[in-house]
PQR file of N, CA, C, O and H, with PARSE charges and radii, in Angstrom:
ATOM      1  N   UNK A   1       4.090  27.921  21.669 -0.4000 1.5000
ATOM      2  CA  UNK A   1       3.467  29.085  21.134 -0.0000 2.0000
ATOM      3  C   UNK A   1       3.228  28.857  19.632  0.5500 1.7000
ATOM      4  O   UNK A   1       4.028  28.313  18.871 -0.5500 1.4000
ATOM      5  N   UNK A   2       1.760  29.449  19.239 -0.4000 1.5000
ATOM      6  CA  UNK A   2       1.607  28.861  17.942 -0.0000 2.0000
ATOM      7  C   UNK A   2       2.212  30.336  17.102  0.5500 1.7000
ATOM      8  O   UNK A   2       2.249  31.499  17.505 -0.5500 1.4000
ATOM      9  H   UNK A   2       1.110  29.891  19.857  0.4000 1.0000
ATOM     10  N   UNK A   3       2.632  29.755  15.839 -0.4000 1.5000
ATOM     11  CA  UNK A   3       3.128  30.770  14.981 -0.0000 2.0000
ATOM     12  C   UNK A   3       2.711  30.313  13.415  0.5500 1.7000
ATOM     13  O   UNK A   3       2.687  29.190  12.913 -0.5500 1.4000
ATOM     14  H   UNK A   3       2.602  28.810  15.512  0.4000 1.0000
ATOM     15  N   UNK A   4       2.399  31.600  12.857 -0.4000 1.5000
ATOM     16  CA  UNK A   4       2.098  31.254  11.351 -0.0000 2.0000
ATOM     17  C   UNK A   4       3.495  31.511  10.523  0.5500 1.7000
ATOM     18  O   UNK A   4       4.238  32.485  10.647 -0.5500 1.4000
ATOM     19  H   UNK A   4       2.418  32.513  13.265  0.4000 1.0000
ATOM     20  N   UNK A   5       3.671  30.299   9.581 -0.4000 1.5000
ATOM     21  CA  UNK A   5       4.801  30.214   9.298 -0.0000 2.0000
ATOM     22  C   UNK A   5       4.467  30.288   7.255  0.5500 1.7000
ATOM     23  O   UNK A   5       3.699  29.391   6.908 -0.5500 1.4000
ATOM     24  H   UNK A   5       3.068  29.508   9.481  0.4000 1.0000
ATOM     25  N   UNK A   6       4.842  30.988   6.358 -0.4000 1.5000
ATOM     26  CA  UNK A   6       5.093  30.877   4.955 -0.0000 2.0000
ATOM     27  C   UNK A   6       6.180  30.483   4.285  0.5500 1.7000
ATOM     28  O   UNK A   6       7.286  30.829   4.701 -0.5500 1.4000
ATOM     29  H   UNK A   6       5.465  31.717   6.640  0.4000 1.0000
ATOM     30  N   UNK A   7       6.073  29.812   3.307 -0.4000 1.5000
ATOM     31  CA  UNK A   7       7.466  29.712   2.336 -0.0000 2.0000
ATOM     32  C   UNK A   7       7.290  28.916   1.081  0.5500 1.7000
ATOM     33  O   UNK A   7       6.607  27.949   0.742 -0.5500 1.4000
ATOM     34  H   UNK A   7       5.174  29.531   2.969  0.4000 1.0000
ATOM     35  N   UNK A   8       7.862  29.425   0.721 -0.4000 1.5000
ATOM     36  CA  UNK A   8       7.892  28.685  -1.100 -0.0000 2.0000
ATOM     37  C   UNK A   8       8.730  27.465  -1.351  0.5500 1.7000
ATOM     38  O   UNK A   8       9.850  27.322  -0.860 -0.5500 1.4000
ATOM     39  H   UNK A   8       8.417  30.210   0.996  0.4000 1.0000
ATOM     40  N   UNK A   9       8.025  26.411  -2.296 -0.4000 1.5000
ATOM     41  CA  UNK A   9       8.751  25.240  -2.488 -0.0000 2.0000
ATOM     42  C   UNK A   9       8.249  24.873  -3.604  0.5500 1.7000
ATOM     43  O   UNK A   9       7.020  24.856  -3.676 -0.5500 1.4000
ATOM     44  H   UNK A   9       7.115  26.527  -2.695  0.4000 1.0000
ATOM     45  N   UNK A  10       9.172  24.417  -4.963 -0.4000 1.5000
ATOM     46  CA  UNK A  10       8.895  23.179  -5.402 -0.0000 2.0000
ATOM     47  C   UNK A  10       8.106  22.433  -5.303  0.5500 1.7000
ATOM     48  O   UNK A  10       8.101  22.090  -4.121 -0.5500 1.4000
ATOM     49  H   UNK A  10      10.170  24.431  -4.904  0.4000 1.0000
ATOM     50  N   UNK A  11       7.125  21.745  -6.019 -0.4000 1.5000
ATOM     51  CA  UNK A  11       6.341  20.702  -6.365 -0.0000 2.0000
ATOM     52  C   UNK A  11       6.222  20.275  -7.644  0.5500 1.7000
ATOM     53  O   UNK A  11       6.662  20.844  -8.643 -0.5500 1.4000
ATOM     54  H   UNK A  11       7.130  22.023  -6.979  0.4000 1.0000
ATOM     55  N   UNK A  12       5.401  18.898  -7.573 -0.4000 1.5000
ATOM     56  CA  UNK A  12       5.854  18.493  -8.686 -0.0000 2.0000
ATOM     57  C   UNK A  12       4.040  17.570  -8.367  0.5500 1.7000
ATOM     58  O   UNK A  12       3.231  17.634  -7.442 -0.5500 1.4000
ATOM     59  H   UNK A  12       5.043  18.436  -6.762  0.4000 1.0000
ATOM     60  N   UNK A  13       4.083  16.774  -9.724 -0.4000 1.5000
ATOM     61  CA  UNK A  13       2.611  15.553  -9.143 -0.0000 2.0000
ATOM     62  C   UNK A  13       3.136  15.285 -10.860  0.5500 1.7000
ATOM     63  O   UNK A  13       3.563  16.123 -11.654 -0.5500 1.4000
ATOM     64  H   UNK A  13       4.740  16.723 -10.476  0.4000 1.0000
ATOM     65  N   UNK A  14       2.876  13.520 -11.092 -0.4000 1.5000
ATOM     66  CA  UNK A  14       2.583  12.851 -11.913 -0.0000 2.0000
ATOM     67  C   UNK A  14       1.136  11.819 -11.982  0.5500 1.7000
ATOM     68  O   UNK A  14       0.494  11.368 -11.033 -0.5500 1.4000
ATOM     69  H   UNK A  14       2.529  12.839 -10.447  0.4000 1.0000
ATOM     70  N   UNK A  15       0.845  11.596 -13.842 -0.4000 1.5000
ATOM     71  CA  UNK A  15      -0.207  10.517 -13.563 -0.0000 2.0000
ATOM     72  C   UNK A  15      -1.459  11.104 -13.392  0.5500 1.7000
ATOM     73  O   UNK A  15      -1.787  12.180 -13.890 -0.5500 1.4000
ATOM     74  H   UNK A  15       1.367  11.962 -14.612  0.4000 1.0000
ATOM     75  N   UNK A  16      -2.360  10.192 -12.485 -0.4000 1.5000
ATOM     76  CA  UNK A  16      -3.570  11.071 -12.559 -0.0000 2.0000
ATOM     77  C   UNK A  16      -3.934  12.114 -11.486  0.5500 1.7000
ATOM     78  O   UNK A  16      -4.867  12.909 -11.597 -0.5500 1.4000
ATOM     79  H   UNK A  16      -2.094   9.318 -12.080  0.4000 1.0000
ATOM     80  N   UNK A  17      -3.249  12.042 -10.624 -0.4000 1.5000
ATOM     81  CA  UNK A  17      -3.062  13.358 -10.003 -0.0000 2.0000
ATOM     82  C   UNK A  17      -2.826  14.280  -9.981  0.5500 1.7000
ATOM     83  O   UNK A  17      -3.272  15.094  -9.172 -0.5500 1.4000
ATOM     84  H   UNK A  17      -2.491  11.397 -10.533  0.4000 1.0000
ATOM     85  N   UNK A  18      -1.596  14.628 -11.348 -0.4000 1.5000
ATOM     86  CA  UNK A  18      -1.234  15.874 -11.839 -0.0000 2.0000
ATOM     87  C   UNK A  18      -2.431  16.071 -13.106  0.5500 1.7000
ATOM     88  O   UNK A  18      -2.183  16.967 -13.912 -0.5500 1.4000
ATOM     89  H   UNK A  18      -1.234  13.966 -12.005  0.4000 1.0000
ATOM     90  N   UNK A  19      -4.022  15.080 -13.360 -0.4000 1.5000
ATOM     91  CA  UNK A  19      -4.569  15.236 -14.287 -0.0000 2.0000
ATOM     92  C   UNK A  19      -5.274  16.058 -13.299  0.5500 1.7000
ATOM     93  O   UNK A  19      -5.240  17.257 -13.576 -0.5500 1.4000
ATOM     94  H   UNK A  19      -4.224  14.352 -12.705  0.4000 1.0000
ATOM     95  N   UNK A  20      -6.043  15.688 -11.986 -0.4000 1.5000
ATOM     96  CA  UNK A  20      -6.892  15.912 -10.959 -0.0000 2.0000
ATOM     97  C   UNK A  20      -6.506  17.460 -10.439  0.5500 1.7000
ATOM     98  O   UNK A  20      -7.150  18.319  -9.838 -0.5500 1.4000
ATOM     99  H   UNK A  20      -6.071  14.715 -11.761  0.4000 1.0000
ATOM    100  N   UNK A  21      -5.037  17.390 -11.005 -0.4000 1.5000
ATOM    101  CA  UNK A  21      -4.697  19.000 -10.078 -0.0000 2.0000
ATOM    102  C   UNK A  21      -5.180  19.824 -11.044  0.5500 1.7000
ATOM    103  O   UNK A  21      -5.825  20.830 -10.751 -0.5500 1.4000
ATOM    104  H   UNK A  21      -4.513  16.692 -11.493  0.4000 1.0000
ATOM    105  N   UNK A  22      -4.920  19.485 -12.251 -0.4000 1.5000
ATOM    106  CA  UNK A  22      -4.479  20.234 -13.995 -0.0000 2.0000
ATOM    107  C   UNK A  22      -6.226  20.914 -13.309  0.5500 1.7000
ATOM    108  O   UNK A  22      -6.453  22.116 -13.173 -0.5500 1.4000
ATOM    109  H   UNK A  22      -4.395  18.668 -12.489  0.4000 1.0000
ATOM    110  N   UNK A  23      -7.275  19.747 -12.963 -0.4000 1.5000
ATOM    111  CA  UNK A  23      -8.920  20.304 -13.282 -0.0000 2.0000
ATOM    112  C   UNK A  23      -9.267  21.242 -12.002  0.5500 1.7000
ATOM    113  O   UNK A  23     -10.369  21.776 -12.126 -0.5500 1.4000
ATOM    114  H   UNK A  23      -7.091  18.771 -13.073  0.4000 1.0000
ATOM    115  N   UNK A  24      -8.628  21.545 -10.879 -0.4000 1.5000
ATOM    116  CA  UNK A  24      -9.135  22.289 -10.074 -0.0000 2.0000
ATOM    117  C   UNK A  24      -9.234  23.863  -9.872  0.5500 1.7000
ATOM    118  O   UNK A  24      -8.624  24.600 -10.647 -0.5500 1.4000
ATOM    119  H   UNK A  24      -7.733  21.110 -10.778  0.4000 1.0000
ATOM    120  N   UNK A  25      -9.829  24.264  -9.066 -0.4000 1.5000
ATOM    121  CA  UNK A  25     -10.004  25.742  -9.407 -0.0000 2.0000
ATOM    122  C   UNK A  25      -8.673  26.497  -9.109  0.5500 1.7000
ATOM    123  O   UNK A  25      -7.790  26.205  -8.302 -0.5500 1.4000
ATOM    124  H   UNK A  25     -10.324  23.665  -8.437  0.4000 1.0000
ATOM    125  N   UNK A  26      -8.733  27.174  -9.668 -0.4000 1.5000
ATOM    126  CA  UNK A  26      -7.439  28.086  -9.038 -0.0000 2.0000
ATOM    127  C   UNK A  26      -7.942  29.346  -7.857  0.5500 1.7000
ATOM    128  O   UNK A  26      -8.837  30.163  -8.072 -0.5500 1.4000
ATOM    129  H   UNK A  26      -9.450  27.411 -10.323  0.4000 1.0000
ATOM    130  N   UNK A  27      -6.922  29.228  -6.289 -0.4000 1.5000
ATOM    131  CA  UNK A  27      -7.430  29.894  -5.575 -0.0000 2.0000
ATOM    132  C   UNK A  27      -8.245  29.322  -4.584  0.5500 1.7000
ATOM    133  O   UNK A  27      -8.945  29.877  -3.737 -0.5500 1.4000
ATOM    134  H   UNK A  27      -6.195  28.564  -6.115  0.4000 1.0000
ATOM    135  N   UNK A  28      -7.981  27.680  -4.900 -0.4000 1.5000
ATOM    136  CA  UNK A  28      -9.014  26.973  -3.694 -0.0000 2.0000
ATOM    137  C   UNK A  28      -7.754  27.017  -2.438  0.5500 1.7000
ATOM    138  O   UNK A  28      -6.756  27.735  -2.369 -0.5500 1.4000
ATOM    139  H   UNK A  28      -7.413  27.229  -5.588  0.4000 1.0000
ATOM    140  N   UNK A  29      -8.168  26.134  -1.674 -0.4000 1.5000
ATOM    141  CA  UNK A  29      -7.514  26.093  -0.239 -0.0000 2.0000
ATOM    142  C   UNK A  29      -7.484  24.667  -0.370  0.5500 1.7000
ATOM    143  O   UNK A  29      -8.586  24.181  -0.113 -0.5500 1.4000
ATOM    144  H   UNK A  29      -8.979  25.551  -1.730  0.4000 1.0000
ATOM    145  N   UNK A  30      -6.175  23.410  -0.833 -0.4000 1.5000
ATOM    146  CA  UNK A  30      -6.300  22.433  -0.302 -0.0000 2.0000
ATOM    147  C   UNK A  30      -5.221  21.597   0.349  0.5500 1.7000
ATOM    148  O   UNK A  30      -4.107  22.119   0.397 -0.5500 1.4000
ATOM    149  H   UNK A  30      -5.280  23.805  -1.041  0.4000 1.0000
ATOM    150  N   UNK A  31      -5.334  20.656   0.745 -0.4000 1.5000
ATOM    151  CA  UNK A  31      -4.896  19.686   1.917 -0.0000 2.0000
ATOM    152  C   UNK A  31      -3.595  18.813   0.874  0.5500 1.7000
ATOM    153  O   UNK A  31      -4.206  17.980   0.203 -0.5500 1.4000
ATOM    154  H   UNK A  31      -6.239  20.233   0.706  0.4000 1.0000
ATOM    155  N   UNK A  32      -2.394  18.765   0.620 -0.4000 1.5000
ATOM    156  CA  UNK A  32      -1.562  18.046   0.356 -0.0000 2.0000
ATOM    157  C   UNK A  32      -0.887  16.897   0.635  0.5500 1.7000
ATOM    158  O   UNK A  32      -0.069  17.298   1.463 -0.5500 1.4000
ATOM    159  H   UNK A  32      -1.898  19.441   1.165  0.4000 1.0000
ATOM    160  N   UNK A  33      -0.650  15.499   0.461 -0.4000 1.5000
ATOM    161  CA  UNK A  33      -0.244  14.877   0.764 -0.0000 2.0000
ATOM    162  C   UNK A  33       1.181  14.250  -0.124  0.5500 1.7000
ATOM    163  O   UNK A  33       1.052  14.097  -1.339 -0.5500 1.4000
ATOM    164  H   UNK A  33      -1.315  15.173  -0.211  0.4000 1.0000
ATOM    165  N   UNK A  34       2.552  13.895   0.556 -0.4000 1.5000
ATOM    166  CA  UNK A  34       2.974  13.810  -0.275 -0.0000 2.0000
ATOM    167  C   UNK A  34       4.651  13.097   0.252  0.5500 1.7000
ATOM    168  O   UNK A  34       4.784  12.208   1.093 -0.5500 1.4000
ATOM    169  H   UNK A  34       2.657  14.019   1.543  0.4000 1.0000
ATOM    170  N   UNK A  35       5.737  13.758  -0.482 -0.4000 1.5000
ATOM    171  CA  UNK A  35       6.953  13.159   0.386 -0.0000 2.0000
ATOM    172  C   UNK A  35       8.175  14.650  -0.579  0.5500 1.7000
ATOM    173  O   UNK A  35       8.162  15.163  -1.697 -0.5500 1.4000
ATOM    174  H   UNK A  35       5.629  14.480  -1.165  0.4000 1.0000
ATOM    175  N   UNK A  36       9.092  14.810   0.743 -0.4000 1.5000
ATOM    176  CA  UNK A  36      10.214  15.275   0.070 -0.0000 2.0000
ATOM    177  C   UNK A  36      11.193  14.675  -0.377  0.5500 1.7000
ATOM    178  O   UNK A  36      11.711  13.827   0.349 -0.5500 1.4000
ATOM    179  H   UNK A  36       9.102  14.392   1.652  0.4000 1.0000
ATOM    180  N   UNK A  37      11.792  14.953  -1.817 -0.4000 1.5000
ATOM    181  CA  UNK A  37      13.063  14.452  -2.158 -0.0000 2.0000
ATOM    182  C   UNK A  37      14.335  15.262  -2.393  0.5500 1.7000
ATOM    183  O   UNK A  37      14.557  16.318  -1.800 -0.5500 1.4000
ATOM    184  H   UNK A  37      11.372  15.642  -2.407  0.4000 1.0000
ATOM    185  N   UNK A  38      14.977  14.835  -3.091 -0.4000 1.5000
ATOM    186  CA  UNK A  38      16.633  15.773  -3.564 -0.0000 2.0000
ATOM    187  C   UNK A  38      15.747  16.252  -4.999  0.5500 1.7000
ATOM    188  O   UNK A  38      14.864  15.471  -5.350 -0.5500 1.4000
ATOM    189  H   UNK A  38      14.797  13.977  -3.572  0.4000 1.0000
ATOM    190  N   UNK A  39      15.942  17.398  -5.757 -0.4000 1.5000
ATOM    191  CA  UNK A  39      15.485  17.929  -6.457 -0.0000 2.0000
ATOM    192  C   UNK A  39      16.491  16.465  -7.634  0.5500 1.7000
ATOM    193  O   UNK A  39      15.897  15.718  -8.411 -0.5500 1.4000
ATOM    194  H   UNK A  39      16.660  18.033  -5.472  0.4000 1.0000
ATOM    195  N   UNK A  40      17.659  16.457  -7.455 -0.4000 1.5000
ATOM    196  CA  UNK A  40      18.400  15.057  -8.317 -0.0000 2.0000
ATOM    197  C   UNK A  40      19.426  14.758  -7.057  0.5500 1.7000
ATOM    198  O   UNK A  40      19.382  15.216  -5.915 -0.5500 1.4000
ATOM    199  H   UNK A  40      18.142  17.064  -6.823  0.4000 1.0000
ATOM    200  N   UNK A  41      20.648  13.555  -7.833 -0.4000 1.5000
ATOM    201  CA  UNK A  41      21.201  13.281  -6.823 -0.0000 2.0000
ATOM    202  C   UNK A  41      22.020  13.982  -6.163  0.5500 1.7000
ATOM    203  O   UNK A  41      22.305  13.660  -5.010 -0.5500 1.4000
ATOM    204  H   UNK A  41      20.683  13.183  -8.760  0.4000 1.0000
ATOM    205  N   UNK A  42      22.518  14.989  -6.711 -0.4000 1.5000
ATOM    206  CA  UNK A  42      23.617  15.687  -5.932 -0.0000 2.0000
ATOM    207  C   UNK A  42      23.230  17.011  -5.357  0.5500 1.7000
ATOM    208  O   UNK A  42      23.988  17.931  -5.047 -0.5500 1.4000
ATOM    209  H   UNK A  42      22.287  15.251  -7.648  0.4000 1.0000
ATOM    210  N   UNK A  43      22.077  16.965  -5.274 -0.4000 1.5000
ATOM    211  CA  UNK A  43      21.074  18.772  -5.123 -0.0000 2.0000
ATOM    212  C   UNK A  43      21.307  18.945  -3.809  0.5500 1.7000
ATOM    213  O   UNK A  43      21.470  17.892  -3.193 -0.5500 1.4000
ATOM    214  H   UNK A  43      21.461  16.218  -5.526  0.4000 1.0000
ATOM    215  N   UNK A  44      21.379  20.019  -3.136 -0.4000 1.5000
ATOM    216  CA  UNK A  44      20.834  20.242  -1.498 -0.0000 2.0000
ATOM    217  C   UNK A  44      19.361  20.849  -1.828  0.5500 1.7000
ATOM    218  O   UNK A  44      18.863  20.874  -0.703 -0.5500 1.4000
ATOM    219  H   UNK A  44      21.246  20.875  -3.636  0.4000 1.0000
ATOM    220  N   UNK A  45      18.783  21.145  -2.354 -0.4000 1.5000
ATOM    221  CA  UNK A  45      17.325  22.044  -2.810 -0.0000 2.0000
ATOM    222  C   UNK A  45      16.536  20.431  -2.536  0.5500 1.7000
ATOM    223  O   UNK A  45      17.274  19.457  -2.684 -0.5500 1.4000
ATOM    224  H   UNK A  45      19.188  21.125  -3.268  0.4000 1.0000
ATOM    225  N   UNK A  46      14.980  20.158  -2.123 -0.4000 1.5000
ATOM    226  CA  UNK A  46      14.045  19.558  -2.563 -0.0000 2.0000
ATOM    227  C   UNK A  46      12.827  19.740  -3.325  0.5500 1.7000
ATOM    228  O   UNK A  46      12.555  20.604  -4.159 -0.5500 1.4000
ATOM    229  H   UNK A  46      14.380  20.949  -2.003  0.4000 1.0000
ATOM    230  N   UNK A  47      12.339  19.046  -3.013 -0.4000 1.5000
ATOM    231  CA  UNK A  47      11.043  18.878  -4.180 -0.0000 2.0000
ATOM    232  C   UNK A  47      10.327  18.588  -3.642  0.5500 1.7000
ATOM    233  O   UNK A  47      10.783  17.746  -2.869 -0.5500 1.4000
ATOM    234  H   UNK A  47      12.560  18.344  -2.336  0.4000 1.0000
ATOM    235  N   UNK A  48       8.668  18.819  -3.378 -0.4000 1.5000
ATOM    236  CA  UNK A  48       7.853  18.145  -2.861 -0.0000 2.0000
ATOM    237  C   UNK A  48       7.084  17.704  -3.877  0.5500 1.7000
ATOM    238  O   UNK A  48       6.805  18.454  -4.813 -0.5500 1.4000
ATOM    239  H   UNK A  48       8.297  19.503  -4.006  0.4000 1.0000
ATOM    240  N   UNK A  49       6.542  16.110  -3.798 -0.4000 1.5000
ATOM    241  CA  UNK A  49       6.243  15.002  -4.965 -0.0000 2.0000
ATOM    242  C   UNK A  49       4.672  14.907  -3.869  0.5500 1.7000
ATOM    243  O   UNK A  49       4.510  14.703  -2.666 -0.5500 1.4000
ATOM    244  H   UNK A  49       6.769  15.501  -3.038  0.4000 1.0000
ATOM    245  N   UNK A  50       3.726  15.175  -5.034 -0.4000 1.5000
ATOM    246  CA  UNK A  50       2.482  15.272  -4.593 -0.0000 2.0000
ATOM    247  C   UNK A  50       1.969  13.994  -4.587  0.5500 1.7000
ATOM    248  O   UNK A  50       2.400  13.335  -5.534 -0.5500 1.4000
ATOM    249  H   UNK A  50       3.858  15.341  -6.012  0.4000 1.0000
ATOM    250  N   UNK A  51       1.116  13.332  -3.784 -0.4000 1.5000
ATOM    251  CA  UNK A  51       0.837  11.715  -3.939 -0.0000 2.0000
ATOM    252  C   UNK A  51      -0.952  12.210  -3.957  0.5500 1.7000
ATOM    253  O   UNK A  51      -1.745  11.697  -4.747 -0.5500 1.4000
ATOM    254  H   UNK A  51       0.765  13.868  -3.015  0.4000 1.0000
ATOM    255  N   UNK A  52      -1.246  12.991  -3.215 -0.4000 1.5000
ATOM    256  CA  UNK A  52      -2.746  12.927  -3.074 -0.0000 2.0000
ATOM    257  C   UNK A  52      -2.973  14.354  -2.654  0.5500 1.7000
ATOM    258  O   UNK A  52      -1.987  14.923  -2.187 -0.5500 1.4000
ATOM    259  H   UNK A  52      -0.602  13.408  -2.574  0.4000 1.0000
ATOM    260  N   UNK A  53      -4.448  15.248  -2.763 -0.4000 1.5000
ATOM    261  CA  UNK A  53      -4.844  16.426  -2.398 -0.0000 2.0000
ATOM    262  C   UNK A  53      -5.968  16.441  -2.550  0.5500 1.7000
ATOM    263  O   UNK A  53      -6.548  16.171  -3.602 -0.5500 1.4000
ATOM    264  H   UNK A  53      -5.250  14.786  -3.143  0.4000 1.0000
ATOM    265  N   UNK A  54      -6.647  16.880  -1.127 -0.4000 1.5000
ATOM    266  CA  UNK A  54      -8.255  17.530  -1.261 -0.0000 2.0000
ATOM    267  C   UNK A  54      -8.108  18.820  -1.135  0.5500 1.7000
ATOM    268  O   UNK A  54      -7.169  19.540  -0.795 -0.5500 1.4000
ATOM    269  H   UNK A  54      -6.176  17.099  -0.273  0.4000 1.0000
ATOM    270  N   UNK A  55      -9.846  19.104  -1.664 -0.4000 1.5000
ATOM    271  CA  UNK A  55     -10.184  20.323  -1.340 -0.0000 2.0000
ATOM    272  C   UNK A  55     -10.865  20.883   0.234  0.5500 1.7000
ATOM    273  O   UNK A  55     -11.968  20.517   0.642 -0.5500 1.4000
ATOM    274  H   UNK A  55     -10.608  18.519  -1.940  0.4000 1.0000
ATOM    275  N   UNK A  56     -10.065  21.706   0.878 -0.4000 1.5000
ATOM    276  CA  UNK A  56     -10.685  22.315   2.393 -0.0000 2.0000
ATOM    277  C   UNK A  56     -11.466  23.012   2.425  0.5500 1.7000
ATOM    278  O   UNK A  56     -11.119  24.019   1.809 -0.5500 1.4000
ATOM    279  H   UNK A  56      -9.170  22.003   0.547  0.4000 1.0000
ATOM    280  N   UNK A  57     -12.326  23.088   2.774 -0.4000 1.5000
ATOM    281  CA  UNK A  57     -13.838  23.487   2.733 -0.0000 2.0000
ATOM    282  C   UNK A  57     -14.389  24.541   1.571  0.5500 1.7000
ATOM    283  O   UNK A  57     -15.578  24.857   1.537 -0.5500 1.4000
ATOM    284  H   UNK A  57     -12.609  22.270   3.275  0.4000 1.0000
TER
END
């Protein structure tokens, strides 16, 4: 059964991707690619570390 699911997280992006995010519109709809980590070493919280993102239609 499909279900719509929300929630808030942490992110982060370095380099030129966090230049590419800095220029986009605010309020678009896009596609994330990326990996979770430990926010540091001893955290239970993560982080999601942005590697790449388009824009969805």
């Amino acid at each position: 059964m499909k279900r719509q699911v929300e929630f808030d997280m942490a992110a982060m992006a370095a380099g030129e991707i966090s230049g590419r995010l800095n220029r986009a519109a605010l309020g678009g709809t896009f596609r994330f690619t990326g990996f979770l980590a430990r926010r540091n070493r001893n955290s239970k919280s993560v982080v999601f570390h942005i590697v790449d993102f388009d824009l969805i239609g």
